[in-house]
ZAMARGU-4260 file (C-alpha; in steps of 0.2 Angstrom, whole numbers, plus 5000, padded with zeros to 4 digits):
<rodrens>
0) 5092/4818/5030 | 5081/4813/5043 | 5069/4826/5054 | 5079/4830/5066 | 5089/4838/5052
5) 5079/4848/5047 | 5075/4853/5065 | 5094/4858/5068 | 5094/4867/5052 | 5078/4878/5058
10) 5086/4880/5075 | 5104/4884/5067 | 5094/4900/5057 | 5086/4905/5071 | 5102/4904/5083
15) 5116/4908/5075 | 5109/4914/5057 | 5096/4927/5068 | 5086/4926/5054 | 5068/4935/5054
20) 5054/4923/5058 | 5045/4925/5040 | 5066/4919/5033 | 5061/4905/5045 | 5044/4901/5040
25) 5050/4904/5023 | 5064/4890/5023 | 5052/4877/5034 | 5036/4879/5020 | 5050/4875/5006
30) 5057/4859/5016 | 5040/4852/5020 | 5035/4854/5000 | 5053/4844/4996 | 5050/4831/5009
35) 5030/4829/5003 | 5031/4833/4983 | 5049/4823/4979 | 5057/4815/4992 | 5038/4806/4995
40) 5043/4805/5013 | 5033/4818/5022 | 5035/4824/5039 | 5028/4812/5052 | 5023/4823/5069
45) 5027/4841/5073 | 5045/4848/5071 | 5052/4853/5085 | 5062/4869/5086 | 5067/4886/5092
50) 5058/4899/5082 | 5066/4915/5077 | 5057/4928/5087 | 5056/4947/5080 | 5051/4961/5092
55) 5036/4971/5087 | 5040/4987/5078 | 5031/5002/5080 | 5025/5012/5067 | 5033/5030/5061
60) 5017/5041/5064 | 5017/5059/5061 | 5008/5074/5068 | 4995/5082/5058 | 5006/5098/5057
65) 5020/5088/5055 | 5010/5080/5039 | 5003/5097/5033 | 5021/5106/5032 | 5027/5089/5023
70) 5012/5091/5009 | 5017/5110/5006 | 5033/5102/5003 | 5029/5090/4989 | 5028/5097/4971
75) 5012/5101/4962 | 5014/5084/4949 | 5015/5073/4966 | 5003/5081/4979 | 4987/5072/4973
80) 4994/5054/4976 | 5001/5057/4993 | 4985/5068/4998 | 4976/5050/4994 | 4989/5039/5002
85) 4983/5051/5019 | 4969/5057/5017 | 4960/5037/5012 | 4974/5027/5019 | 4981/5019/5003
90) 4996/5010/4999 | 5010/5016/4990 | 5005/5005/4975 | 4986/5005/4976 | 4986/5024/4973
95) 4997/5021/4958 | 4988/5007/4951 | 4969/5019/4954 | 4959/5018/4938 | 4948/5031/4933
100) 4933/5021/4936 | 4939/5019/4953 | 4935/5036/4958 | 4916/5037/4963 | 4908/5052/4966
105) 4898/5062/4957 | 4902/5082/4956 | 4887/5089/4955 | 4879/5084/4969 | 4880/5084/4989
110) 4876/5067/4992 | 4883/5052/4983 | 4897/5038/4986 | 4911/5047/4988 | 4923/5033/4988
115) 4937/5024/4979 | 4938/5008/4975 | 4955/4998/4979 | 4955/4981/4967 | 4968/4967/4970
120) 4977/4976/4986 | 4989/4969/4996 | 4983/4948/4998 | 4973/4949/4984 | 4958/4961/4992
125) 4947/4972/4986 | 4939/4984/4999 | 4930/5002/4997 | 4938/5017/5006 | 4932/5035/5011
130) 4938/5049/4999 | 4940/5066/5007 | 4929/5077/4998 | 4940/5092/4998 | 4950/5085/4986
135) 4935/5083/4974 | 4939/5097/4962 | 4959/5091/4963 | 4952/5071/4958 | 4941/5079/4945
140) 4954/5091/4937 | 4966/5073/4937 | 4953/5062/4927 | 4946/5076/4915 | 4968/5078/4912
145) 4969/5057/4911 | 4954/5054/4900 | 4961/5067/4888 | 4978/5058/4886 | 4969/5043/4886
150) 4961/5049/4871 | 4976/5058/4863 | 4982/5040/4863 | 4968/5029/4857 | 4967/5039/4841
155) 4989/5037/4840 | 4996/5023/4829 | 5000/5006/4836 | 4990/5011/4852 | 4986/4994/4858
160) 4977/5000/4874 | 4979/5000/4892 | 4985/4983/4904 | 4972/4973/4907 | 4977/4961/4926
165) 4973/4942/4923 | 4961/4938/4908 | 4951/4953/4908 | 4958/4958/4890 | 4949/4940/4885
170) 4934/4944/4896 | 4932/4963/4889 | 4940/4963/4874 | 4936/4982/4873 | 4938/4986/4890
175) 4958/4991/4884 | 4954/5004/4873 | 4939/5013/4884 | 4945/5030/4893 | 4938/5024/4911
180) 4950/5010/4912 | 4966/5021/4909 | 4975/5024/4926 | 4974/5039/4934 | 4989/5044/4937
185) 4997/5041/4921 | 5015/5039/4913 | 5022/5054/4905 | 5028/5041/4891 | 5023/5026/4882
190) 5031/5007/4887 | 5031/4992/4878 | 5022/4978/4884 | 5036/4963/4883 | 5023/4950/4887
195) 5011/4953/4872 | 5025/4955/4858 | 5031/4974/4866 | 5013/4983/4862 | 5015/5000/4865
200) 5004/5006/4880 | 5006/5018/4893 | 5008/5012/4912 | 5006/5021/4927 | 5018/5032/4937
205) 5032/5025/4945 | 5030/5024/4962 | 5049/5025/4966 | 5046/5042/4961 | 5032/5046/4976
210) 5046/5037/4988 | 5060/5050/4982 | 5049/5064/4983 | 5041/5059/5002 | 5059/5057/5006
215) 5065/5074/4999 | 5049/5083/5005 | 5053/5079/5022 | 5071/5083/5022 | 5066/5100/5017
220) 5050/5102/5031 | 5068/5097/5044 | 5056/5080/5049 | 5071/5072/5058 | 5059/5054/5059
225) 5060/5042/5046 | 5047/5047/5033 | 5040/5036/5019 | 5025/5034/5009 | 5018/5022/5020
230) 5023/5032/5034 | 5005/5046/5027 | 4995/5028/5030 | 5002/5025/5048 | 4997/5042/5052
235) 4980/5040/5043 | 4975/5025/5056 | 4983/5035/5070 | 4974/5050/5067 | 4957/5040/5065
240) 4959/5032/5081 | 4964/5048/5088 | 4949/5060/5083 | 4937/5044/5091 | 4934/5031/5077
245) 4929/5013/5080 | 4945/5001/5077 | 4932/4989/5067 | 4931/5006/5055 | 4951/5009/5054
250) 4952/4990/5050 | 4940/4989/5036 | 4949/5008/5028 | 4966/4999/5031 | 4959/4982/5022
255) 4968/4972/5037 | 4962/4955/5038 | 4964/4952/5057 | 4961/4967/5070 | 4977/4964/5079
260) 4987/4970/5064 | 4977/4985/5067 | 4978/4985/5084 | 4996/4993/5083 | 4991/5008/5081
265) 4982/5009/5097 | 4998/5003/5106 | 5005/5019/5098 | 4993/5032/5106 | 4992/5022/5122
270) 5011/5025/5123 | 5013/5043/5118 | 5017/5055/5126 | 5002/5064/5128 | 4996/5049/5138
275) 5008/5046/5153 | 5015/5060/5166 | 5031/5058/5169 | 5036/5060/5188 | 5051/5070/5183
280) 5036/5085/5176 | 5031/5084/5194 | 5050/5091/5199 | 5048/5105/5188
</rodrens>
């Protein structure tokens, strides 16, 4: 199999496959890594192909009425985390994975961080975003309720302590067994931990249970778009963007790497509505 192979198998996915480009990138990555690693004949000059193009898509974006009727939708053991996953911008996953010790603010006083900490998002980046405080007393409520489970569990039998990510166990041997590295929003019931011989632990919520619930909220708030969790982030960026925040701020909240993935949102209020007069408003 000779380059120009491979450059008609790259043309064929995107041709008559119609694959999406990241398929294509994904297929080309694992040819070059054969041809370089086992065949030892690595490619000599630039393939030449037709890439798979993919049109932009636009983000789902809600009103902020549309998003306040969908919160009072959402039942009293879910509404914290999605009020996070607007209100800071988080991902479905990040506010699952929150730790205690990722919540920083201090309840006592007027002026202090007021953040929360993401570790490990989405490409492996950390980043600290705002935290609204109106839900200070609902956040302090949640850890006072977390670190009493996750004391109720360290005195139980065969408690072996929360996960650790990476070698952190080795690092901090005790770090498994102290309250402020228990997840916030925990499990109602203990798992086993099949990579260290089933130790009993107990994990974070599900997060296919604050899909199910977005989805079933909006179908009762009569929301006719397609709603999901990361549809409360969309809005989020919006709704910055919208009241006059700086796209450099929205980037760094959003943890994008590049402003141009940010940038989407812009196209969104540049196209709404709001912003373009029909000339068929002009006949009426």
């Amino acid at each position: 199999m000779e380059e120009r192979h491979v450059e008609h198998y790259l043309a064929h996915l995107a041709n008559e496959m119609n694959v999406a480009p990241s398929t294509q990138s994904l297929a080309l990555n694992a040819l070059v890594f054969l041809y370089r690693e086992f065949l030892k004949q690595p490619f000599k000059h630039t393939l030449n192909f037709n890439h798979s193009q993919q049109p932009t898509k636009l983000p789902v974006v809600l009103t902020q009425s549309e998003v306040k009727t969908l919160l009072t939708h959402l039942s009293p053991n879910v509404l914290l985390p999605c009020q996070l996953m607007y209100g800071s911008g988080l991902r479905v996953m990040e506010v699952t994975r929150l730790r205690i010790q990722d919540i920083d603010f201090d309840f006592d006083f007027d002026f202090d961080y007021s953040s929360i900490k993401i570790w490990q998002g989405k490409g492996n980046k950390n980043r600290v975003v705002t935290l609204v405080p109106e839900l200070k007393p609902a956040l302090l409520a949640q850890i006072e309720q977390a670190k009493a489970v996750a004391m109720n569990d360290l005195n139980a039998n065969n408690y072996a302590g929360v996960w650790l990510p990476f070698s952190l166990s080795k690092k901090y041997p005790n770090a498994a067994y102290d309250p402020q590295w228990h997840y916030l929003f925990y499990s109602q019931k203990h798992s086993h931990d099949p990579y260290n011989n089933n130790a009993k632990r107990r994990h974070h919520i599900d997060e296919s249970g604050l899909r199910k619930a977005i989805k079933t909220a909006a179908k009762k708030a009569h929301i006719i778009k397609s709603v999901s969790c990361h549809t409360l982030r969309h809005s989020f960026a919006t709704h910055l963007l919208q009241s006059g925040a700086d796209i450099r701020t929205v980037q760094e909240q959003l943890g994008h790497s590049d402003v141009k993935t940010t940038q989407i949102y812009t196209h969104v209020l540049e196209r709404g509505a709001n912003c373009v007069i029909s000339p068929l408003s002009t006949l009426f």
